[in-house]
SELO-654566 format. One record per residue (C-alpha): residue number from 1; x, y, z; residue in three letters. Coordinates in steps of 0.2 Angstrom, whole numbers, m for minus. Layout:
<node num="NUM" X="X" Y="Y" Z="Z" residu="ALA"/>
...
This chain:
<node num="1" X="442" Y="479" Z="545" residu="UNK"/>
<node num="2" X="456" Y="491" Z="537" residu="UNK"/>
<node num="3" X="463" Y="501" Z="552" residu="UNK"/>
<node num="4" X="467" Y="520" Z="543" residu="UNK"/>
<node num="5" X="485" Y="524" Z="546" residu="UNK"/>
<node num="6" X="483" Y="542" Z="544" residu="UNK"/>
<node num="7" X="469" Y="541" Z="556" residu="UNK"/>
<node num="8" X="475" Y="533" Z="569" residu="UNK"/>
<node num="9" X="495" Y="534" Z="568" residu="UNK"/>
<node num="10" X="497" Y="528" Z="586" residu="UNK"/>
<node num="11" X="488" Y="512" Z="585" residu="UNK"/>
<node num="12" X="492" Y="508" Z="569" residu="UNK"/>
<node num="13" X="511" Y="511" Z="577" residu="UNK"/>
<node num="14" X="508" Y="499" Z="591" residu="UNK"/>
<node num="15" X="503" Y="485" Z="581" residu="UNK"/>
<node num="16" X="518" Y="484" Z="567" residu="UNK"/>
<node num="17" X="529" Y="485" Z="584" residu="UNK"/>
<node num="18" X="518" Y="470" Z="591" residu="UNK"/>
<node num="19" X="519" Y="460" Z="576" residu="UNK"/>
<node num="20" X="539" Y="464" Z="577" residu="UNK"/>
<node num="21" X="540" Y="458" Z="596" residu="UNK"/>
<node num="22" X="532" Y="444" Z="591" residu="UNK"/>
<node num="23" X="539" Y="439" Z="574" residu="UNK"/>
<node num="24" X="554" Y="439" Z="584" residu="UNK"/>
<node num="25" X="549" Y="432" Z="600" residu="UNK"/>
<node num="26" X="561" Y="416" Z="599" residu="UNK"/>
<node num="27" X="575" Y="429" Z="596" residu="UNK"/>
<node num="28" X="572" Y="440" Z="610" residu="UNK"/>
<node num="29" X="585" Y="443" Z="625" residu="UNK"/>
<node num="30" X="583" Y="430" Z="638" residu="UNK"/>
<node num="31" X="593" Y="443" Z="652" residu="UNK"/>
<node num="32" X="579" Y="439" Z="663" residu="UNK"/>
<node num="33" X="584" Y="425" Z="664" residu="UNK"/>
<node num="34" X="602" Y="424" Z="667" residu="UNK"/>
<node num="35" X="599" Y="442" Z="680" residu="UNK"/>
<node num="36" X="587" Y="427" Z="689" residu="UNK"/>
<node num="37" X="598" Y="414" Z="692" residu="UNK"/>
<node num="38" X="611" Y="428" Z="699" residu="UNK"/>
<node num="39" X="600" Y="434" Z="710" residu="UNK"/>
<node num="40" X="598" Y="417" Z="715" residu="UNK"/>
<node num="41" X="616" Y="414" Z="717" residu="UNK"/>
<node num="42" X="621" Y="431" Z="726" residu="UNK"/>
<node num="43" X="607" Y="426" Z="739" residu="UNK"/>
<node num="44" X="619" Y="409" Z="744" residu="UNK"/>
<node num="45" X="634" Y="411" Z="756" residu="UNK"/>
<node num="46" X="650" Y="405" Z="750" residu="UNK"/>
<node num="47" X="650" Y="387" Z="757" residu="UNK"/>
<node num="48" X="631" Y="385" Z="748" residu="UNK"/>
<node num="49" X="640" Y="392" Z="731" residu="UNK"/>
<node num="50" X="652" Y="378" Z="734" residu="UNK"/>
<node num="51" X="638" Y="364" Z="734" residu="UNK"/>
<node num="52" X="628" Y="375" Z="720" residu="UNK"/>
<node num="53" X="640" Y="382" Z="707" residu="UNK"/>
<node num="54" X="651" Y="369" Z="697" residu="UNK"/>
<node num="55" X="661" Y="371" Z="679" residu="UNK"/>
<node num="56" X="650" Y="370" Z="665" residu="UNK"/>
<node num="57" X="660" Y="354" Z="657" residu="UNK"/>
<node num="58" X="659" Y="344" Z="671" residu="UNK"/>
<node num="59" X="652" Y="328" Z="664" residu="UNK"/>
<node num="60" X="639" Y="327" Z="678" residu="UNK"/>
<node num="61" X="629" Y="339" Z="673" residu="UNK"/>
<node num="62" X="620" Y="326" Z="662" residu="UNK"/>
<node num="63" X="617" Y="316" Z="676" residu="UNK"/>
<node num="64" X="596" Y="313" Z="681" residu="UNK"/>
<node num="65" X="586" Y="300" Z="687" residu="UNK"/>
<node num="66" X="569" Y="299" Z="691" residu="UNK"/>
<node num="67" X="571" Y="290" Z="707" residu="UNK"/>
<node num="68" X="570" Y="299" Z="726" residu="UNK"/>
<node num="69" X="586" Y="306" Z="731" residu="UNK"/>
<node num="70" X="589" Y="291" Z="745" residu="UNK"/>
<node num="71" X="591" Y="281" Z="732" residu="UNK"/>
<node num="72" X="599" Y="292" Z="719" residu="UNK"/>
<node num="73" X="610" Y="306" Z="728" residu="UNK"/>
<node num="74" X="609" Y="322" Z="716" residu="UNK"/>
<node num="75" X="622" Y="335" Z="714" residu="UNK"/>
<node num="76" X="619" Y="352" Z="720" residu="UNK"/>
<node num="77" X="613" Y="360" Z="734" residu="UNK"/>
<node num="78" X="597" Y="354" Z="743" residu="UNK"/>
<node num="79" X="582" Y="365" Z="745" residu="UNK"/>
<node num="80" X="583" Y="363" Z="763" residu="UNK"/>
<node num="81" X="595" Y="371" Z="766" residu="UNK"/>
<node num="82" X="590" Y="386" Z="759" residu="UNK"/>
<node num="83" X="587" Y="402" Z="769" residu="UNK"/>
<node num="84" X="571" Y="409" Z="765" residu="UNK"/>
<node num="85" X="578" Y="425" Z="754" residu="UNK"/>
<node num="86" X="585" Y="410" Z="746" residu="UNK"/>
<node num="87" X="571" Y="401" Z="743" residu="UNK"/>
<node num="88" X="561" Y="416" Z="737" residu="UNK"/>
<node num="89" X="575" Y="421" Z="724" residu="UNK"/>
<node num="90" X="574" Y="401" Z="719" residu="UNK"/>
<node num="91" X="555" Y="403" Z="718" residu="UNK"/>
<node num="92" X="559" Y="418" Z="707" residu="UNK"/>
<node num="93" X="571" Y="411" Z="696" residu="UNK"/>
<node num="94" X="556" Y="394" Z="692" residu="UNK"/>
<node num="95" X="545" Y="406" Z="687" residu="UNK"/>
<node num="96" X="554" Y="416" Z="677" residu="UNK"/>
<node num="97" X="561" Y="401" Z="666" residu="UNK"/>
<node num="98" X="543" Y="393" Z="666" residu="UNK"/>
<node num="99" X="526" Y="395" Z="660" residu="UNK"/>
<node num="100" X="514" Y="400" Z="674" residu="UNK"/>
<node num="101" X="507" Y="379" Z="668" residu="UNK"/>
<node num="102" X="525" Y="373" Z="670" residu="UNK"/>
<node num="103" X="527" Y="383" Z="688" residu="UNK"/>
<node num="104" X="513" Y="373" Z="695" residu="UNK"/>
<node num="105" X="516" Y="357" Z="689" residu="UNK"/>
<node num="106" X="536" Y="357" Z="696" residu="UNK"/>
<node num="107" X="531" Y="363" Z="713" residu="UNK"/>
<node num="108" X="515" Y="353" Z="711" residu="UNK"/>
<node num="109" X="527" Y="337" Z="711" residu="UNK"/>
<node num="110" X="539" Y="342" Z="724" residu="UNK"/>
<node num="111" X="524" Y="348" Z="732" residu="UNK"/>
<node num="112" X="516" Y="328" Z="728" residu="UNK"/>
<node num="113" X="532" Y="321" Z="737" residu="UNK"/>
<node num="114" X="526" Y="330" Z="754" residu="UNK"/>
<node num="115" X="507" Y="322" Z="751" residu="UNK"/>
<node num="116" X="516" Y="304" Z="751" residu="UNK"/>
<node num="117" X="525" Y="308" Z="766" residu="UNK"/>
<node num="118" X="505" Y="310" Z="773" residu="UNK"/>
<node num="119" X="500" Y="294" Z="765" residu="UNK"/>
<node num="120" X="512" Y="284" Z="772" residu="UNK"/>
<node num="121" X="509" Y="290" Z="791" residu="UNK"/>
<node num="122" X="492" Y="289" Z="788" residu="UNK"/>
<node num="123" X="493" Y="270" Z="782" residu="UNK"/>
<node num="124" X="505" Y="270" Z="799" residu="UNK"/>
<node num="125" X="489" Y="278" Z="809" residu="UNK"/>
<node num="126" X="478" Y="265" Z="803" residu="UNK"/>
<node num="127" X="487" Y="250" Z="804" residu="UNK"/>
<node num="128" X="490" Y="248" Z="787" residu="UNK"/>
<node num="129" X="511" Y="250" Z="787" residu="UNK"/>
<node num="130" X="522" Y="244" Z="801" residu="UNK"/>
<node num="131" X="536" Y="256" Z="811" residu="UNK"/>
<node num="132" X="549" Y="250" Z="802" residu="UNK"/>
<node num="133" X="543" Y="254" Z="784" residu="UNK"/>
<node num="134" X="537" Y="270" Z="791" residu="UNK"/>
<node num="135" X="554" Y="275" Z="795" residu="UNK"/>
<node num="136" X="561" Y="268" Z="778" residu="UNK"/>
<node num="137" X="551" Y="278" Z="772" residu="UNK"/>
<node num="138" X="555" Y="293" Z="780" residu="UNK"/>
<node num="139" X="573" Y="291" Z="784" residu="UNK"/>
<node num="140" X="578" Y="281" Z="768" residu="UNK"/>
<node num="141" X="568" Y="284" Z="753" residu="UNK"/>
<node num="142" X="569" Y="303" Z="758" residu="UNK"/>
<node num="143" X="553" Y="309" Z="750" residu="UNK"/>
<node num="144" X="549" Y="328" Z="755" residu="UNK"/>
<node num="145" X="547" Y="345" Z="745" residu="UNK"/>
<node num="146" X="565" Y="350" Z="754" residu="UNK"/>
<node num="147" X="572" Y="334" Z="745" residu="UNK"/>
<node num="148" X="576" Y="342" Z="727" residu="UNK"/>
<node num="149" X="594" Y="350" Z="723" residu="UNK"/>
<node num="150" X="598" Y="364" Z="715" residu="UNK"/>
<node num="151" X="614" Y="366" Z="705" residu="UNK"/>
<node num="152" X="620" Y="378" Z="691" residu="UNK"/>
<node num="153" X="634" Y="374" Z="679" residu="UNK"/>
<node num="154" X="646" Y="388" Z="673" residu="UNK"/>
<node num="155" X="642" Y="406" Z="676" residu="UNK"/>
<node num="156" X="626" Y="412" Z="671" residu="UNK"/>
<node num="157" X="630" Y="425" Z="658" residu="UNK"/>
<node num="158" X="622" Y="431" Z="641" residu="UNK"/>
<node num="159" X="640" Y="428" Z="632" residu="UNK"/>
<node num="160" X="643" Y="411" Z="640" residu="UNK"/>
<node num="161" X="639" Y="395" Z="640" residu="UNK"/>
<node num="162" X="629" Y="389" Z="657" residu="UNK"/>
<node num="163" X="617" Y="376" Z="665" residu="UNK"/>
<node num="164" X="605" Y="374" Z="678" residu="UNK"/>
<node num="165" X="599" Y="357" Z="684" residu="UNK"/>
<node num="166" X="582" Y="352" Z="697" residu="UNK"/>
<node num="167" X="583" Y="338" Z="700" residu="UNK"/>
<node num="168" X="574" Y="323" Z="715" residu="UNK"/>
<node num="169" X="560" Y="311" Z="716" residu="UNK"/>
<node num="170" X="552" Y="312" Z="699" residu="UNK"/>
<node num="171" X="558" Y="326" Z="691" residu="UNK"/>
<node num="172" X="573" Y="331" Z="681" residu="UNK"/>
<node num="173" X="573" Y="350" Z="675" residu="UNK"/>
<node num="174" X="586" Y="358" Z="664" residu="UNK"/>
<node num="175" X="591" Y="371" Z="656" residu="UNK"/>
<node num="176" X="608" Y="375" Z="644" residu="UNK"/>
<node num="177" X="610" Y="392" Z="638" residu="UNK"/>
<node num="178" X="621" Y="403" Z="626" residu="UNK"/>
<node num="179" X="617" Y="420" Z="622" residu="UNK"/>
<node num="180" X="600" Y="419" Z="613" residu="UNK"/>
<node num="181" X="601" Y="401" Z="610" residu="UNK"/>
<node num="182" X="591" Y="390" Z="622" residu="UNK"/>
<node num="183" X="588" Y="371" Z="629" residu="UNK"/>
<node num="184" X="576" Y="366" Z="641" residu="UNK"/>
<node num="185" X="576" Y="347" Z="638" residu="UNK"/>
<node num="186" X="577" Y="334" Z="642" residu="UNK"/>
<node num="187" X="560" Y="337" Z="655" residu="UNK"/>
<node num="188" X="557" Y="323" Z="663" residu="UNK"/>
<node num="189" X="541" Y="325" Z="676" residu="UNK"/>
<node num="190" X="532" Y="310" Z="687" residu="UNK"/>
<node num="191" X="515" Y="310" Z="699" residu="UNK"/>
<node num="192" X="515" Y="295" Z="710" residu="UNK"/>
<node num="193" X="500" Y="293" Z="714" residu="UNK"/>
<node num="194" X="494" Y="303" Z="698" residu="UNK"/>
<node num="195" X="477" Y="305" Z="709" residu="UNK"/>
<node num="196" X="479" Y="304" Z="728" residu="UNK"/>
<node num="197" X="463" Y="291" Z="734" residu="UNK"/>
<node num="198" X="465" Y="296" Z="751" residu="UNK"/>
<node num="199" X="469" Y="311" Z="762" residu="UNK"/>
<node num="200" X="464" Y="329" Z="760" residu="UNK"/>
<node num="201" X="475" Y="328" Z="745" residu="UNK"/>
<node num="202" X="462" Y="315" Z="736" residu="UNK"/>
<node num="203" X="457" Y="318" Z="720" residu="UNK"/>
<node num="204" X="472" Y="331" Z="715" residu="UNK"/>
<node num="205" X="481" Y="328" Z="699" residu="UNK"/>
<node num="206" X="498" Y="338" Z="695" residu="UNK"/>
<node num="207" X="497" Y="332" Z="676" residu="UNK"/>
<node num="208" X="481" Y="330" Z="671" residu="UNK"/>
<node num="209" X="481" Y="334" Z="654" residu="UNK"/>
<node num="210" X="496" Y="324" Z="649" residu="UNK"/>
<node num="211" X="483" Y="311" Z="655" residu="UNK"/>
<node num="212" X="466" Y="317" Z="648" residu="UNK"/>
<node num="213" X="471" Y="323" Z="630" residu="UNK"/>
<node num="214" X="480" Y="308" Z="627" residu="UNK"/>
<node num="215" X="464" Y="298" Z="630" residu="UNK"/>
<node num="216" X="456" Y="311" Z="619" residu="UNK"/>
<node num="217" X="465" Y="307" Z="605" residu="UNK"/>
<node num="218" X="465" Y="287" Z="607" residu="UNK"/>
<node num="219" X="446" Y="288" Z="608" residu="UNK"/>
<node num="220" X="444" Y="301" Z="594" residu="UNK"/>
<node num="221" X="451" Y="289" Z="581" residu="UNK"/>
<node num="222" X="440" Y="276" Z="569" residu="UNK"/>
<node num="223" X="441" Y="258" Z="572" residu="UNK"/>
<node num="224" X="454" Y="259" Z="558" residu="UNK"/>
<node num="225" X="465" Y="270" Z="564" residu="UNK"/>
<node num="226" X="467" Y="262" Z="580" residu="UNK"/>
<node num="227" X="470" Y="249" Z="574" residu="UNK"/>
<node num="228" X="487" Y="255" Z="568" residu="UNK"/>
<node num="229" X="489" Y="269" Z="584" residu="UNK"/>
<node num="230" X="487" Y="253" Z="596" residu="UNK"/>
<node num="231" X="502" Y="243" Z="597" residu="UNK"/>
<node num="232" X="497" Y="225" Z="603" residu="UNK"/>
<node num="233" X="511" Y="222" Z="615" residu="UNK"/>
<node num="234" X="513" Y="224" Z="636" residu="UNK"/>
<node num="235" X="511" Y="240" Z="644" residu="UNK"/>
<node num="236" X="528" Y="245" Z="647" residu="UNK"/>
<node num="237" X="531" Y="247" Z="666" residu="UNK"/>
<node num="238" X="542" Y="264" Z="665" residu="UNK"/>
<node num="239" X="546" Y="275" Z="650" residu="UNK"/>
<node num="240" X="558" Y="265" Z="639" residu="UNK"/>
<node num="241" X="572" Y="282" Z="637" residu="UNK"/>
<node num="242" X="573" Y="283" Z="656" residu="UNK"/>
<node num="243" X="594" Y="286" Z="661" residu="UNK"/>
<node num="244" X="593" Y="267" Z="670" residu="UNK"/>
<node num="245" X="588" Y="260" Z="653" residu="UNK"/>
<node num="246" X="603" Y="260" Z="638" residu="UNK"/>
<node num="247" X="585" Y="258" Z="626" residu="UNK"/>
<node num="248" X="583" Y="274" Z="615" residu="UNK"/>
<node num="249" X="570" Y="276" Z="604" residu="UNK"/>
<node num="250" X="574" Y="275" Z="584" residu="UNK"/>
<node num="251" X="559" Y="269" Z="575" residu="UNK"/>
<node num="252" X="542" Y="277" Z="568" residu="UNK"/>
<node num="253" X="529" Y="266" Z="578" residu="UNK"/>
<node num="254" X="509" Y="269" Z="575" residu="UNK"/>
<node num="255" X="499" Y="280" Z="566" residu="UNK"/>
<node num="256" X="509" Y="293" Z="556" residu="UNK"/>
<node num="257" X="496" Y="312" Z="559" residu="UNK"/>
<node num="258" X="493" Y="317" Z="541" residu="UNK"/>
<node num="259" X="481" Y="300" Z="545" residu="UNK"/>
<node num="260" X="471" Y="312" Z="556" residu="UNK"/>
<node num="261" X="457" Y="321" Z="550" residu="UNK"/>
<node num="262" X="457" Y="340" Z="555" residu="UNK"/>
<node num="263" X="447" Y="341" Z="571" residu="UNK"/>
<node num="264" X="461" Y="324" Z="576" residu="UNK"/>
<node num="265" X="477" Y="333" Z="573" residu="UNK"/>
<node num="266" X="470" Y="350" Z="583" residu="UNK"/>
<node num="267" X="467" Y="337" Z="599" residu="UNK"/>
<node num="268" X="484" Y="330" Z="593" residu="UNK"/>
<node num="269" X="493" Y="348" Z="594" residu="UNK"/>
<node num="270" X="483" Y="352" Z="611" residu="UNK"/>
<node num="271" X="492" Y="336" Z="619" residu="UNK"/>
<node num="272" X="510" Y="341" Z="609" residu="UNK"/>
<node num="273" X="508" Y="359" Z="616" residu="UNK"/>
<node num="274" X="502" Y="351" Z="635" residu="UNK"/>
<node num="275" X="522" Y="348" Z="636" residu="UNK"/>
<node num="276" X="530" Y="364" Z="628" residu="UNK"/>
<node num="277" X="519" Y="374" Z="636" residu="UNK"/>
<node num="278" X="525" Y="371" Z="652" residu="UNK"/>
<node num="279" X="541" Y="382" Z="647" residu="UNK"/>
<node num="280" X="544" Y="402" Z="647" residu="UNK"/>
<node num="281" X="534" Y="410" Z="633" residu="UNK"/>
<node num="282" X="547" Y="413" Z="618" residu="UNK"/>
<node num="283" X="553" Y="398" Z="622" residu="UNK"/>
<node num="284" X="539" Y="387" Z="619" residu="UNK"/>
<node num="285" X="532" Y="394" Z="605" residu="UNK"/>
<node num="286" X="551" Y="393" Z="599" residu="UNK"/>
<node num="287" X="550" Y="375" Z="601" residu="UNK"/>
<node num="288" X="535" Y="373" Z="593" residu="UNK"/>
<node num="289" X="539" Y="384" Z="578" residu="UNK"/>
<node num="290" X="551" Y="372" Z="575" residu="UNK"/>
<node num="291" X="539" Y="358" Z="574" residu="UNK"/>
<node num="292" X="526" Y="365" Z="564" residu="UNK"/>
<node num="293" X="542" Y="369" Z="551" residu="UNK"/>
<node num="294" X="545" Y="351" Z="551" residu="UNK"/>
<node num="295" X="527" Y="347" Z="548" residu="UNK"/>
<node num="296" X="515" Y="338" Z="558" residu="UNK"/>
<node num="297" X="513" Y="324" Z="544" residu="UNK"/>
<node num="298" X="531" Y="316" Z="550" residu="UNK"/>
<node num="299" X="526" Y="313" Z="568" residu="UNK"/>
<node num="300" X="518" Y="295" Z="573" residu="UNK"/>
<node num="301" X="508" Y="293" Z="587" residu="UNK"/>
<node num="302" X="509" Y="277" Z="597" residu="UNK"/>
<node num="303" X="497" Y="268" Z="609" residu="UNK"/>
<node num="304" X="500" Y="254" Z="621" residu="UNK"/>
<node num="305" X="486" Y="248" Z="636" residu="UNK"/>
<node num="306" X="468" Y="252" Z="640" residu="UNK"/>
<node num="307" X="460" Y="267" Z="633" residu="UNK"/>
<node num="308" X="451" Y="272" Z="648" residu="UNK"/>
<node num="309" X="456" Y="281" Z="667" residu="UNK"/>
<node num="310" X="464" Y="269" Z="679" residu="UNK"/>
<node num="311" X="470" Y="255" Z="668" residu="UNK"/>
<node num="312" X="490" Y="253" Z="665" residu="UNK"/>
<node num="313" X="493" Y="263" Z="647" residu="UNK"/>
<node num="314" X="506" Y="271" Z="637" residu="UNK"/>
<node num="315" X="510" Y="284" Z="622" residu="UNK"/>
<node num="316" X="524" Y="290" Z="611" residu="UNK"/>
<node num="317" X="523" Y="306" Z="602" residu="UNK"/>
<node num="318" X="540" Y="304" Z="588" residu="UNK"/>
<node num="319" X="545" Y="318" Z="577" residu="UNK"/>
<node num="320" X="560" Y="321" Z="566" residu="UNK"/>
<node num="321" X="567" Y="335" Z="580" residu="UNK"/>
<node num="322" X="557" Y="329" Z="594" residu="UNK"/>
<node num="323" X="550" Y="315" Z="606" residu="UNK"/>
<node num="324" X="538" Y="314" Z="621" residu="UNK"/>
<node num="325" X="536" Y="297" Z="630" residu="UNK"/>
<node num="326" X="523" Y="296" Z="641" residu="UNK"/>
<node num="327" X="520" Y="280" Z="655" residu="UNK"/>
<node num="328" X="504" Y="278" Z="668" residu="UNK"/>
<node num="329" X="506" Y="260" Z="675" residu="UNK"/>
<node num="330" X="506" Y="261" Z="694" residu="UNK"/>
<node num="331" X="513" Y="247" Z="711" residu="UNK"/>
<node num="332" X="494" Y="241" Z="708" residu="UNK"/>
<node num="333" X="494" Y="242" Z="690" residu="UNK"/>
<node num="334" X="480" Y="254" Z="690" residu="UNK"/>
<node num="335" X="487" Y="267" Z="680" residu="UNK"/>
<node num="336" X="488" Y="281" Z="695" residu="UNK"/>
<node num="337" X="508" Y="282" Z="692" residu="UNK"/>
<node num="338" X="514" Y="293" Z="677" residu="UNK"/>
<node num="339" X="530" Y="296" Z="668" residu="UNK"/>
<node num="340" X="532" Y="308" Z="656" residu="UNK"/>
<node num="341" X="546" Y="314" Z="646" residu="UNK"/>
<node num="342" X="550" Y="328" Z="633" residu="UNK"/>
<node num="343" X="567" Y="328" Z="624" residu="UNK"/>
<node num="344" X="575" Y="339" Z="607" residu="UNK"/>
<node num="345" X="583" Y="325" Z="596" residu="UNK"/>
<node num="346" X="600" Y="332" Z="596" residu="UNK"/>
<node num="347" X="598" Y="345" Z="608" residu="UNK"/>
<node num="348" X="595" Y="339" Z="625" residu="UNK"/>
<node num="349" X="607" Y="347" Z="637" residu="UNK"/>
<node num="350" X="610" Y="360" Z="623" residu="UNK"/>
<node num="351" X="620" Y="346" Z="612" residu="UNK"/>
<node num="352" X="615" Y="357" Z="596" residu="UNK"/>
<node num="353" X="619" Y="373" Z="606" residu="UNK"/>
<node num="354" X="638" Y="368" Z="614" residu="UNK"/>
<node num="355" X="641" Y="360" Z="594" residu="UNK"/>
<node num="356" X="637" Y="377" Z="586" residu="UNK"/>
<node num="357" X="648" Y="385" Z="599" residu="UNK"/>
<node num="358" X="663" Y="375" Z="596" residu="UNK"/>
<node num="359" X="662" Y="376" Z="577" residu="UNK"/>
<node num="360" X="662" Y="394" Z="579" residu="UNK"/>
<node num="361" X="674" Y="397" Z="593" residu="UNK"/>
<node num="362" X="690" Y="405" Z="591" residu="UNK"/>
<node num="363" X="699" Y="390" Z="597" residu="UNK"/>
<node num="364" X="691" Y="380" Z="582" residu="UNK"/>
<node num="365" X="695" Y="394" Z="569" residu="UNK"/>
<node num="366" X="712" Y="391" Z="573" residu="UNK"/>
């Protein structure tokens, strides 16, 4: 149908300037959210900025693990401590930087590490844990929603160069920013258990789909093309690019996607946008703008494990600009343990931001 411009001047002017916004989405002004994280900030007193703020160059802002907080002390402030305006502006600030998807799923994992807490006294209640691993447990380990830090790197400005980190028991969120230029990686997001078996809790699952369109992939292909997707080795027990392992991730592995048939490579962009979706609209389509330019016929698609719920399994998405690794094994090896991980090559922790920056400072022009 050809809208008639003369007729309708108004709507036919409201959609050239929605077709702008969103040609130019990726490009937009992200002010809300550098005004979010300093709401966040003016809602701390001066001893909490302390424990929140710290220079941008410190080197430990590019310090994660996926492991609780007991083990692996994080920098920033806990949440805690928060005051509850503080933990409403925090709230604020997630949700301005994520997709409504990505909201729920990082509060759904903090929100997981409460549930073990409830696991554990249960197994306690009926016999099944003594007091002593109880209290390891709750005094040690330091599982718990209020166990996840908070910290922003520089000042967050649309001229300047800043961070913010989240960080505790399987989850590592960052972000690096400069003006319209924009990092969210690396994401690293965990469920253990992926699927609660007990409790009022039992049968939630915080990343379901990371889970369920990977099996609709694997099982969408021909004999053939398994055969190359599946690679006939051990399941891995953890992601292979986690920060406790030096390994990283250089080779094409499986079955390259121009292999996949038209109805294959749309499942195969569902599971790919599963991950980017979690992020702040512009953002994500910003990100997969960029693969799409690359072409989806340079990305291989890897398989390791059973093909089926509840059996230890494994996947790797590798792209020239991108890589998502994926891990469901488990303590009983019944695949109800995921980690998952979505990085930019060459950009996590803004690495291509800070070297455009540099290249073009006035310091370097010098």
């Amino acid at each position: 149908m050809k809208i008639n411009s003369k007729k309708y001047p108004q709507l036919f002017a409201a959609i050239i300037l929605m077709s702008c916004v969103v040609g130019r989405s990726f490009g937009q002004s992200f002010a809300p959210i550098v005004k979010a994280a300093n709401n966040f900030l003016q809602s701390l007193n001066q001893e909490q900025i302390a424990k929140t703020q710290f220079p941008f160059k410190d080197t430990l802002r590019y310090k994660w693990s996926n492991f609780p907080t007991g083990f692996v002390p994080r920098q920033g402030i806990r949440y805690g401590e928060l005051s509850d305006k503080s933990r409403i502006a925090f709230q604020d600030m997630l949700a301005t930087y994520l997709s409504s998807q990505g909201y729920l799923k990082i509060t759904g994992i903090m929100q997981l590490d409460d549930i073990l807490n409830i696991v554990s006294q249960q197994a306690f209640d009926n016999g099944k844990m003594s007091s002593a691993q109880l209290k390891d447990i709750l005094e040690k380990v330091k599982w718990g929603y209020e166990n996840y830090y908070i910290s922003i790197w520089g000042k967050p400005d649309e001229s300047e160069l800043w961070g913010f980190n989240l960080g505790g028991h399987h989850m590592a969120l960052s972000l690096t920013m400069h003006g319209k230029e924009i990092s969210f990686t690396p994401l690293f997001v965990g469920t253990d258990p992926s699927q609660p078996q007990t409790s009022k809790y039992a049968g939630w699952r915080v990343l379901s789909k990371e889970e369920d369109y990977g099996f609709s992939l694997i099982n969408f292909l021909s004999k053939e093309q398994k055969a190359k997707a599946i690679l006939n080795q051990a399941t891995p027990k953890d992601i292979i690019t986690s920060p406790e392992s030096s390994q990283r991730i250089t080779t094409y592995y499986g079955i390259p996607a121009k292999e996949f048939n038209n109805d294959q490579i749309e499942v195969f962009k569902m599971l790919i946008q599963e991950y980017l979706h979690n992020f702040e609209h512009a953002v994500a389509h910003g990100l997969y703008e960029k693969i799409e330019k690359n072409g989806f016929d340079k990305i291989y698609f890897a398989w390791v494990g059973g093909t089926e719920r509840h059996t230890p399994h494994y996947y790797i998405i590798n792209g020239p600009d991108f890589l998502i690794e994926y891990d469901n094994v488990g303590f009983q090896n019944d695949g109800n343990h995921i980690h998952a991980i979505l990085r930019e090559k060459n950009n996590d922790f803004g690495a291509d931001i800070l070297k455009d920056h540099y290249l073009n400072s006035e310091h370097h022009q010098k």
